[in-house]
BAVEXTI-913269 format. One record per residue (C-alpha): residue number from 0; residue in three letters; z negated, y, x. Coordinates in steps of 0.05 Angstrom, whole numbers, plus 32768, in hexadecimal, padded with zeros to 4 digits. Layout:
BEGIN
(NUM,"ALA",(Z,Y,X))
...
END
This chain:
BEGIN
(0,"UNK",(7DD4,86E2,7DD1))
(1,"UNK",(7DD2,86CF,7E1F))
(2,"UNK",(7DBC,8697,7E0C))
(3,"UNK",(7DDE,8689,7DDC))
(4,"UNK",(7E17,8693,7E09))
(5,"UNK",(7DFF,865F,7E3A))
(6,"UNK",(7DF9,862E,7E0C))
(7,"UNK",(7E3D,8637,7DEC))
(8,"UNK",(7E5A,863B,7E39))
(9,"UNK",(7E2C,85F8,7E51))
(10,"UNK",(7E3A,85CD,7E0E))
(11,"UNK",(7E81,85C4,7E1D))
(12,"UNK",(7E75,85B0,7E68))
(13,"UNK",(7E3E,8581,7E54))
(14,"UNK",(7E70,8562,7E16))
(15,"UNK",(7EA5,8556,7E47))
(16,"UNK",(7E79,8539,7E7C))
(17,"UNK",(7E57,850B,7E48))
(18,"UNK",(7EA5,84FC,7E3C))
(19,"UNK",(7EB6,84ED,7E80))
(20,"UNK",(7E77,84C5,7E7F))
(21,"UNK",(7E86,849A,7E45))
(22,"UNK",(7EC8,8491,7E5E))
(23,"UNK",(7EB2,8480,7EA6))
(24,"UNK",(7E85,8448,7E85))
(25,"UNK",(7EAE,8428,7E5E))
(26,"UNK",(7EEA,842C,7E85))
(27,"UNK",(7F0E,83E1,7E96))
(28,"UNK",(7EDE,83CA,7ECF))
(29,"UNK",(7EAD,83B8,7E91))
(30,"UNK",(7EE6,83A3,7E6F))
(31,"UNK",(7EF2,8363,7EA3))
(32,"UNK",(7EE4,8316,7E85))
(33,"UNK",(7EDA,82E4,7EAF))
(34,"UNK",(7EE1,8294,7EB2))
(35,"UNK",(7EEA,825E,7EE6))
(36,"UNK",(7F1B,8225,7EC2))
(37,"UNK",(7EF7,81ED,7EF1))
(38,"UNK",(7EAE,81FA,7ECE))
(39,"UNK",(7E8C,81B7,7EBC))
(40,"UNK",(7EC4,8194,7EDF))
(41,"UNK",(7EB6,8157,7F0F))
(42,"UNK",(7EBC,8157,7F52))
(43,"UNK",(7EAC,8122,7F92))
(44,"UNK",(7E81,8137,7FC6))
(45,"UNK",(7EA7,8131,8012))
(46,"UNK",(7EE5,8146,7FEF))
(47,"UNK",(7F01,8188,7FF9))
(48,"UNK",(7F02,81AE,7FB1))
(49,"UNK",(7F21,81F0,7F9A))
(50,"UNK",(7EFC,8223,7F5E))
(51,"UNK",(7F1F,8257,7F41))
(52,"UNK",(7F08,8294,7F0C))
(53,"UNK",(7F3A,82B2,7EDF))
(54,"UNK",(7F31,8301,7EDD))
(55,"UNK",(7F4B,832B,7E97))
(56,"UNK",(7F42,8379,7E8A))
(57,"UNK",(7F38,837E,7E3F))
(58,"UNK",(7F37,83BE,7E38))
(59,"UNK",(7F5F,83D5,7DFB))
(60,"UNK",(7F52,8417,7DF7))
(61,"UNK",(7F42,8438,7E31))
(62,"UNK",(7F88,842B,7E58))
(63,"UNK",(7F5C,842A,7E9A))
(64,"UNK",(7F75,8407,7ED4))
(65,"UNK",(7F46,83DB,7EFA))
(66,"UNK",(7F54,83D6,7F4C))
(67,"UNK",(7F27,8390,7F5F))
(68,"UNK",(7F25,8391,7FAC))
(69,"UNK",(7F0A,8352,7FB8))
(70,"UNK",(7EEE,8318,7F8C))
(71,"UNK",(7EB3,82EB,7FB6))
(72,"UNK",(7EA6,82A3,7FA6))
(73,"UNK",(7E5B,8290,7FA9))
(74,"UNK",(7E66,8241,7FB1))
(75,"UNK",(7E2A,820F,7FB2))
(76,"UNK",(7E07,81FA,7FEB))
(77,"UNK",(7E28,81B9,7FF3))
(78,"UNK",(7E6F,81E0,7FE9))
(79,"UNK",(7E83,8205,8029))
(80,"UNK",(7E3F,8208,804D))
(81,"UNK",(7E2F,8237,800F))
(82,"UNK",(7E49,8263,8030))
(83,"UNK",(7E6F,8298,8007))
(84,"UNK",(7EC0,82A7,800F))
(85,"UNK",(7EE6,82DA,7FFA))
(86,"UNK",(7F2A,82F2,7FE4))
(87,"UNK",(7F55,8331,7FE8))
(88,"UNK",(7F5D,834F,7F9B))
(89,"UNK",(7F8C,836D,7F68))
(90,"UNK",(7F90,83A5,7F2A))
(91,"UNK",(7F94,8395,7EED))
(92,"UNK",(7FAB,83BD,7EB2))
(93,"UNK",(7F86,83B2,7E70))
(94,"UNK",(7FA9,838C,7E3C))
(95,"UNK",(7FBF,83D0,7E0D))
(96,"UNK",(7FDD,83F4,7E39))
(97,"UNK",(7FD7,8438,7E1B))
(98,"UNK",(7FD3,8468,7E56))
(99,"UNK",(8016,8452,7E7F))
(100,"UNK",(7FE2,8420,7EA9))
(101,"UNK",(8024,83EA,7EBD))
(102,"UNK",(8052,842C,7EC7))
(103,"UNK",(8023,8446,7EFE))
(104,"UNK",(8014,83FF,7F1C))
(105,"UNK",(8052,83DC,7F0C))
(106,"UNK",(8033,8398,7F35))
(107,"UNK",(7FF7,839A,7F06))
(108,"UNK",(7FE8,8363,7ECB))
(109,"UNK",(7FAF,835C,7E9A))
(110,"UNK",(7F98,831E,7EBA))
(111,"UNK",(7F98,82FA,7F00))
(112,"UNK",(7F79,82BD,7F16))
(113,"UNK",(7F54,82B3,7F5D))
(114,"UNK",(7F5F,826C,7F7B))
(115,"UNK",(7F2A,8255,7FB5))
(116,"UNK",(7F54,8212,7FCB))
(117,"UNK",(7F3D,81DB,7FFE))
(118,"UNK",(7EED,81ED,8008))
(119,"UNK",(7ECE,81BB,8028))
(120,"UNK",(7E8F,8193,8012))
(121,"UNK",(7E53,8169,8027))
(122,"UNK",(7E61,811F,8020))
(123,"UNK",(7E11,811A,801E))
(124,"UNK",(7E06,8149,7FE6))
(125,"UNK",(7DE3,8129,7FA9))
(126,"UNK",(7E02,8119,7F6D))
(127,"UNK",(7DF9,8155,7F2E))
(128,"UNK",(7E08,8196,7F1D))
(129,"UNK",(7E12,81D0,7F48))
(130,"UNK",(7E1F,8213,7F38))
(131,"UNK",(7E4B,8249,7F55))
(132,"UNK",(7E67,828D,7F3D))
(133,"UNK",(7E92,82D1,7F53))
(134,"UNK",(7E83,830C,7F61))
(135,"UNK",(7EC0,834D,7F5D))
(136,"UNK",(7EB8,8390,7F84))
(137,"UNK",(7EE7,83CA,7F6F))
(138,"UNK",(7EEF,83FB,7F4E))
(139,"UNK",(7F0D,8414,7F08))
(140,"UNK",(7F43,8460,7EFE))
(141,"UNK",(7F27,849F,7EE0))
(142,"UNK",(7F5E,84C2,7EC1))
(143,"UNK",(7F41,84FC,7EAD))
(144,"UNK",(7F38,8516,7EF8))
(145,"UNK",(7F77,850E,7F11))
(146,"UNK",(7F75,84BB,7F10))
(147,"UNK",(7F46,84B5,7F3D))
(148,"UNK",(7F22,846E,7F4F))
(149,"UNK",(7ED8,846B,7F44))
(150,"UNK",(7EA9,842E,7F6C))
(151,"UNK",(7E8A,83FD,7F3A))
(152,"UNK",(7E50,83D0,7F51))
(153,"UNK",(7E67,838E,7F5E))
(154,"UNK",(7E72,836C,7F18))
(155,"UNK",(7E55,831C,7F1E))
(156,"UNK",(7E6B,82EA,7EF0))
(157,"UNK",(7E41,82B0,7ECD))
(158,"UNK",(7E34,8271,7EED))
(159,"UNK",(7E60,823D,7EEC))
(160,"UNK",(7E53,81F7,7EFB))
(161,"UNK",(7E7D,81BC,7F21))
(162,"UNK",(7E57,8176,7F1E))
(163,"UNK",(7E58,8147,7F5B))
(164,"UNK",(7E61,80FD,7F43))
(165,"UNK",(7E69,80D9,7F88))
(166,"UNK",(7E82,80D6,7FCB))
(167,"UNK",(7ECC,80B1,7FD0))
(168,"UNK",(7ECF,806B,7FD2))
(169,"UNK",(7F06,803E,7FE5))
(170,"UNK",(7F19,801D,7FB0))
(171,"UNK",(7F18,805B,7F75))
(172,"UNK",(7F61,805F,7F71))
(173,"UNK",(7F5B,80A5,7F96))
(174,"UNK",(7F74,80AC,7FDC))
(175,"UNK",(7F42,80E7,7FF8))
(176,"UNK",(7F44,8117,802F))
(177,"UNK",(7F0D,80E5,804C))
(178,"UNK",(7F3D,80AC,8046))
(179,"UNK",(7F7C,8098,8066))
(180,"UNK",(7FAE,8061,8061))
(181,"UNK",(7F8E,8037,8097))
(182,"UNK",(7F48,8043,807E))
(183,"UNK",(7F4E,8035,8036))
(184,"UNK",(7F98,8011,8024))
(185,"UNK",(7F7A,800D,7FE9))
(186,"UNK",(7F83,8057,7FCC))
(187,"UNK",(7FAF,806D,8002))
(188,"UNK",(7FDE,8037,800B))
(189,"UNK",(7FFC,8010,8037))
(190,"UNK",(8009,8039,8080))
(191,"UNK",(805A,8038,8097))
(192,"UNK",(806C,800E,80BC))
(193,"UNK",(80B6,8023,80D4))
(194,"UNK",(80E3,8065,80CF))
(195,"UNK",(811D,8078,80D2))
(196,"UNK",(8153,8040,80C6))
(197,"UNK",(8135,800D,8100))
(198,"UNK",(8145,7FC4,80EE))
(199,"UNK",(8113,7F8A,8107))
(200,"UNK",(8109,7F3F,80F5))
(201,"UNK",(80E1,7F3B,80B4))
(202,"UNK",(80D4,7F00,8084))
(203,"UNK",(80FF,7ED2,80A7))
(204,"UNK",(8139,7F0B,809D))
(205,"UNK",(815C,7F50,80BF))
(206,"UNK",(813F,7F84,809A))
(207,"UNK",(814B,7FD1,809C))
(208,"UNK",(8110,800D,8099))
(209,"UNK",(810E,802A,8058))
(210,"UNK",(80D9,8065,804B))
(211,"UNK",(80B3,8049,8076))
(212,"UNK",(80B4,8003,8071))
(213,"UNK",(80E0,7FC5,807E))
(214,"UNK",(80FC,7FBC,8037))
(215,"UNK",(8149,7FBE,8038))
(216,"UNK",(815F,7F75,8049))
(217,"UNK",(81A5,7F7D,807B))
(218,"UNK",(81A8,7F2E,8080))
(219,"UNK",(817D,7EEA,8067))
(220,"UNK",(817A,7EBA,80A3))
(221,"UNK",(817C,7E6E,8091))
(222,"UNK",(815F,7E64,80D4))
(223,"UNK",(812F,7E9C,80E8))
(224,"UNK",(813C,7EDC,8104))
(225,"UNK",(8139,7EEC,8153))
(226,"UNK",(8142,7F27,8175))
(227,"UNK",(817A,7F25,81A6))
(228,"UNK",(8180,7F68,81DC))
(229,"UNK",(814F,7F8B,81AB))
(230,"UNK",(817C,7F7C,8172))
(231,"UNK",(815E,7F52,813C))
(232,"UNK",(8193,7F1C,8128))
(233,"UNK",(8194,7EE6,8100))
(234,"UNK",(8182,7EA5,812F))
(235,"UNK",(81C9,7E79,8134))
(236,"UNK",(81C1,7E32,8140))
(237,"UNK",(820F,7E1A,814A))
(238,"UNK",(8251,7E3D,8151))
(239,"UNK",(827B,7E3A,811C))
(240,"UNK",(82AC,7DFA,8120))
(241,"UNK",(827B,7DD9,8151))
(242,"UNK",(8271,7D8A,8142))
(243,"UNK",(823F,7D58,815D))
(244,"UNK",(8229,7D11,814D))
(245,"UNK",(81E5,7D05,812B))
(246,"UNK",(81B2,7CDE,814E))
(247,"UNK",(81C6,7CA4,8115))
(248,"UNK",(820F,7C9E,8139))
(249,"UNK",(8224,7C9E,80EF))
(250,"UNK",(8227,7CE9,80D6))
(251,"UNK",(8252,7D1E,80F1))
(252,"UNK",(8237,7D5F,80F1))
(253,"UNK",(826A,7D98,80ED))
(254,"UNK",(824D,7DE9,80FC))
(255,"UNK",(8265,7E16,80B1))
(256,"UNK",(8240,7E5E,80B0))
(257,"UNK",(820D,7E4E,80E5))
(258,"UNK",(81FD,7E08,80C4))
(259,"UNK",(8201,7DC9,80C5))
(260,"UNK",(8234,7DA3,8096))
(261,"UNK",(8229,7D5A,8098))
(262,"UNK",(825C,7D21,8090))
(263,"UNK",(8259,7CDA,8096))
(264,"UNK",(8283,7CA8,80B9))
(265,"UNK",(828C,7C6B,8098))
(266,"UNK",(829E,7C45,80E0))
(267,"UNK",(8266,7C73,8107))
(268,"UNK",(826E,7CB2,8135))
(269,"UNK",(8280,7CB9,817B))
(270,"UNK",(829B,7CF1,81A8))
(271,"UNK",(8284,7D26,816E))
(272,"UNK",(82B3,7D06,8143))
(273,"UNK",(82B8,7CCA,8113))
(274,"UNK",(82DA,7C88,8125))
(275,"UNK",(8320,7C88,8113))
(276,"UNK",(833B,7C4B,80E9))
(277,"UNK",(834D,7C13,811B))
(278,"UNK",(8361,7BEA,80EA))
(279,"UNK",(839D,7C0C,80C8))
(280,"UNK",(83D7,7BD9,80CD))
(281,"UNK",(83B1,7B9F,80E7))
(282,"UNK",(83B0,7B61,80BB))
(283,"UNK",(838D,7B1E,80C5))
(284,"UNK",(83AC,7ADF,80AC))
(285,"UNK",(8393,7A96,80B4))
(286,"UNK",(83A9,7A7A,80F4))
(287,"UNK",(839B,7A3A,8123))
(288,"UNK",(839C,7A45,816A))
(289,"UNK",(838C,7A1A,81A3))
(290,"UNK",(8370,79DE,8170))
(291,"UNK",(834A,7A0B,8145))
(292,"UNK",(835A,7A27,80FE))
(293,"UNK",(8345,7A72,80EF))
(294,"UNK",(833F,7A82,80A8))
(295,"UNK",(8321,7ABC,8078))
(296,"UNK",(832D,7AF5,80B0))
(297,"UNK",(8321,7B44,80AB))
(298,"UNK",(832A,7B7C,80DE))
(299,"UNK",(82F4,7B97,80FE))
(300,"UNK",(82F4,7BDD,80FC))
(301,"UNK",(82CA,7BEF,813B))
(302,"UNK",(82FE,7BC7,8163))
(303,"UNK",(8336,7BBA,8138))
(304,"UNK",(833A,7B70,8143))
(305,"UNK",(833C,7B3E,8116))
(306,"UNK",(82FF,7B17,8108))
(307,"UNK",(82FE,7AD4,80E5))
(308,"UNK",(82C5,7ABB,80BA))
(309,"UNK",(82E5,7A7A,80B5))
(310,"UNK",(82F4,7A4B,80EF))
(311,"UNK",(82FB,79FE,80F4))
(312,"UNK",(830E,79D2,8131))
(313,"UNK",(8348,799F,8128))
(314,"UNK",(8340,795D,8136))
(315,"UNK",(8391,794B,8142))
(316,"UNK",(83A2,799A,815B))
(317,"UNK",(83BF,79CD,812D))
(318,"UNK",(83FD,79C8,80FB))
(319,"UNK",(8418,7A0D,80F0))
(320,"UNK",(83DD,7A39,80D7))
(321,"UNK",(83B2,7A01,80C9))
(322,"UNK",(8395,79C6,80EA))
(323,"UNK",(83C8,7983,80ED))
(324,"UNK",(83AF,794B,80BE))
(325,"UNK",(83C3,790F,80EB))
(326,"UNK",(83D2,7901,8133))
(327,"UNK",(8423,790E,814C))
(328,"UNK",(844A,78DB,8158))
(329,"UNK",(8473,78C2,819A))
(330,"UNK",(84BB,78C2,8195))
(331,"UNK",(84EA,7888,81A7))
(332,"UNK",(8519,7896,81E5))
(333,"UNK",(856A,789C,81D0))
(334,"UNK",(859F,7864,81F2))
(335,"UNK",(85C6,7880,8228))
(336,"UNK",(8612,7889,821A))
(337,"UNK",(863D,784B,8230))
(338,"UNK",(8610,781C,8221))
(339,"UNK",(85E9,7820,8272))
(340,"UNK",(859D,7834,826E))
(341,"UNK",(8595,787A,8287))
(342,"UNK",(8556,7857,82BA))
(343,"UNK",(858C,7822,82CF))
(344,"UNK",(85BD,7861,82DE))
(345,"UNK",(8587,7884,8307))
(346,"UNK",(8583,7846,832F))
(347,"UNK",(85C5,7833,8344))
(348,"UNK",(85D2,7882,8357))
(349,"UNK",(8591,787A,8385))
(350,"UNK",(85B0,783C,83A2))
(351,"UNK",(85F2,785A,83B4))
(352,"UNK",(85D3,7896,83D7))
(353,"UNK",(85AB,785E,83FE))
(354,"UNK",(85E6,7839,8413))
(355,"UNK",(860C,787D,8428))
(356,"UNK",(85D1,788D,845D))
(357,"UNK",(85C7,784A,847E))
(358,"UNK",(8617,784B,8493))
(359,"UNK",(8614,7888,84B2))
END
């Protein structure tokens, strides 16, 4: 009967520990699924990289919470030195929540993901697979004590694998961490050249910074572009309203919106202007002058005098406008009035003055 006793009093300690036990093995740490979304990806070597693993508690029964202090990447040894790195962790509720799980740890999800961003790598490392993987440390709740934690060994997950295909390259389309814009244009682009909203001569034109580079045109110069005090202007080869002659003394050339109009003048240029008519008014008719004839005559307009294409000498002096056609004639004297020779007049007054002078 003792015995008996015993038993009956050790079964029910020995059920519930087997309980507890079963309970404290498959609580949610076991529960955890793993998976790294950059597995089998691609990567180039010299290029910073980031991995990630996805962490789940699938428990649906046991309502267990699980507390993950810290999750460890293992990286390859061409990824970080190999050297491992290592992140601060979370708990996670399992996805039935049957025990209250999210009302005691109101922060706490099902799932979480761990990023490991910007790792650096070995330009030199070969081309191929390499494989990498996580480890968790934690521990999962015991409800039946009180909810009390209990230490799990560190849970690791499968391998994963990232493949290096090749350094960068200028020229791939990708500007890398290895590259910049005045090492590879190429992937990276052209570098700035401006900022701000500073103006400078470009392509024969003013032109204004515009993210970066001289694109917004503030003025198109006919003539070239200068820059005047530090001012970029458009180069100005006359004043407005200025004229000149041309070197062919037959084209004036008047200044319009800093250029050059050109018009001719029919009777040349001179003094930055063109000849005025000298001719208005003037005609030329046929004339005879001095025992020549002048005939067919036009004005000149550089002097405005007449000029005659047609000229002929006269042999008996001119008649009118024209040359005479015969010699004049000589006229024969008048008689003098009472019938006594003007000569014979002449004389006897003579005489009488003669006479008067010898009396005296």
């Amino acid at each position: 009967m003792r015995r008996a006793a015993s038993w009956d009093r050790g079964f029910p300690v020995a059920l519930l520990a087997l309980l507890l036990f079963s309970q404290f093995a498959y609580a949610g740490w076991s529960d955890l699924v793993f998976s790294s979304q950059e597995n089998y990806w691609d990567f180039h070597q010299g290029r910073p990289v980031s991995l990630s693993v996805n962490v789940s508690n699938n428990g649906d029964t046991s309502g267990y919470a699980v507390y993950i202090t810290n999750v460890t990447l293992h990286p390859p040894d061409c990824v970080n030195g190999g050297m491992p790195i290592t992140s601060s962790g979370i708990i996670l509720c399992p996805n039935q929540d049957d025990t209250g799980c999210r009302n005691r740890f109101r922060n706490a999800g099902a799932t979480a993901i761990f990023n490991f961003t910007n790792i650096t790598t070995d330009a030199s490392c070969i081309n191929g697979l390499r494989t990498y993987n996580f480890t968790f440390e934690g521990s999962d709740e015991l409800l039946g004590v009180g909810s009390s934690w209990y230490n799990r060994t560190p849970a690791s997950t499968a391998n994963y694998y990232m493949r290096f295909i090749g350094a960068d390259s200028c020229g791939d389309g990708v500007c890398a961490p290895t590259e910049n814009c005045t090492l590879c244009e190429a992937d990276c682009g052209r570098c700035p050249e401006c900022s701000g909203s500073t103006r400078t001569c470009y392509n024969h034109s003013v032109m204004e910074c515009s993210n970066g580079f001289y694109t917004r045109l503030i003025e198109a110069c006919a003539y070239g572009c200068e820059i005047v005090n530090g001012t970029p202007a458009c180069r100005h080869i006359c004043s407005e309203g200025e004229r000149h002659c041309a070197d062919d003394a037959r084209t004036l050339q008047t200044c319009r919106n800093n250029a050059w109009a050109n018009e001719t003048c029919p009777r040349g240029c001179v003094d930055n202007a063109c000849e005025t008519d000298l001719c208005t008014g003037i005609a030329c008719p046929d004339k005879c002058e001095a025992g020549r004839a002048y005939s067919y005559g036009s004005c000149n307009p550089s002097t405005g005098n007449c000029t005659y294409y047609g000229t002929v000498a006269c042999q008996y002096a001119c008649s009118g406008t024209v040359c005479a056609t015969s010699p004049p004639t000589t006229p024969t004297p008048a008689p003098s009035p009472g019938g006594i020779p003007c000569c014979s007049l002449g004389l006897l007054l003579l005489s009488g003055l003669a006479f008067a002078a010898f009396r005296r």
